[in-house]
N, C-alpha and C positions, 0 to 999 in steps of 0.2 A: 343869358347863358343857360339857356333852358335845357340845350341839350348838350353844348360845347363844352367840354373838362376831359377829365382823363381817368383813366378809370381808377378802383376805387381800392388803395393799397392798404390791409388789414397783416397788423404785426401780430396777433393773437386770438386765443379762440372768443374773446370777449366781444371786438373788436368785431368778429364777423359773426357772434351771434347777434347784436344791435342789428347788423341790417338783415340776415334771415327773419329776422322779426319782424321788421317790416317789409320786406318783398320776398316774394317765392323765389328764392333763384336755389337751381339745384343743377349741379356738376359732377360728379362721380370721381372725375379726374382729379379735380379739383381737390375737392377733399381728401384724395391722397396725399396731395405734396405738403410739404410743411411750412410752419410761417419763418418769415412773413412772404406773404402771397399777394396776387391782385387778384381783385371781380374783376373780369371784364365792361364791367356796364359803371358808367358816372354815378356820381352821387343824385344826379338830378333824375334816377329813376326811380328809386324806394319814395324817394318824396313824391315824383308824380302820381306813383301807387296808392299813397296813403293819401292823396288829394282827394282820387277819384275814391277811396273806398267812402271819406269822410263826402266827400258829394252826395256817395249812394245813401248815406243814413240821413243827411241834409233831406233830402228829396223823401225817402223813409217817412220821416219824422211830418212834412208836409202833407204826403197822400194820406199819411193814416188821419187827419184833421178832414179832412177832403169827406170821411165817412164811406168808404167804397171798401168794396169787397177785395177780399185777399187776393183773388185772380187778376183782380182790377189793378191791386197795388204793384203787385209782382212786373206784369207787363209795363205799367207805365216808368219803372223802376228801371228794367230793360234799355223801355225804347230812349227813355233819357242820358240813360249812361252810354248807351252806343251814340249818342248822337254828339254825345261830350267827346268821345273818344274820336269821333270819326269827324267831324266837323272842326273841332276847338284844337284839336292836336294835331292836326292836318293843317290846318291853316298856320299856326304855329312850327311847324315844320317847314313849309312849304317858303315862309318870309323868312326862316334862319338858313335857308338854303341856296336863297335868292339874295345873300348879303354878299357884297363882292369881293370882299378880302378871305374867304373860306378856305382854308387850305384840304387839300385832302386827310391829313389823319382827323385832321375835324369832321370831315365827312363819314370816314369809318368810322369813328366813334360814334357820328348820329345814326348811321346804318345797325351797329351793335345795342345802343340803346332802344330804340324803334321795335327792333325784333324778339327784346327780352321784352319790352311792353306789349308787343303783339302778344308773345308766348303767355306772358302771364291774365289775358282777356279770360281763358280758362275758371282759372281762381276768382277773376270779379263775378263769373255767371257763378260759382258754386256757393259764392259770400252771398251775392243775391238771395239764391234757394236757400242755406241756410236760416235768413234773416226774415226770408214771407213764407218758408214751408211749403211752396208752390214749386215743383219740379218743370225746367223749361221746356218748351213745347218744342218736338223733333218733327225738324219738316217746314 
């Protein structure tokens, strides 16, 4: 059930600060209305978040042993998490979508989750630069 659930009903501001803490997600609207509320997005997307950030410093903590240059680390830090992201989470999507009992709200739900993971790629490139001080290359 990696992406299959429903989304993620918070009774309090406690409640929805644990998952801003772990995922960017940001609503406007949202934040107006009062509790209790839902996210739109599963539970199974703050945790994908925090897989992948915990992969980047995995990977981090590897290149810098490697003895290479911060330009070095920065890029292979990059091209790894895109390939995590775009390889391993595709495939993964691709085989829960291809399961045959899928009904459609499971489908929008995997549509809604999918797109807040896309949206949040943003935040893994600026945790990147953060974390190697190397600003990404435009182009």
């Amino acid at each position: 059930t990696l992406f299959r659930s429903s989304p993620i009903p918070l009774r309090n501001e406690e409640e929805y600060k644990i998952v801003i803490c772990k995922f960017p997600y940001q609503d406007p609207e949202l934040d107006k209305q009062h509790f209790p509320k839902k996210l739109p997005i599963s539970q199974s997307v703050p945790q994908i978040y925090m897989q992948v950030k915990e992969f980047i410093y995995a990977s981090l903590k590897f290149s810098e042993s490697l003895h290479r240059s911060s330009t070095e680390i920065d890029d292979m830090l990059r091209k790894s998490t895109n390939l995590l992201l775009t390889r391993t989470l595709s495939s993964c999507l691709q085989s829960l979508i291809k399961k045959p009992h899928i009904g459609l709200t499971e489908l929008v739900q995997i549509i809604i989750n999918t797109t807040h993971l896309e949206q949040s790629c943003k935040y893994l490139a600026d945790f990147i630069t953060n974390i190697t001080h190397i600003s990404p290359k435009i182009g």
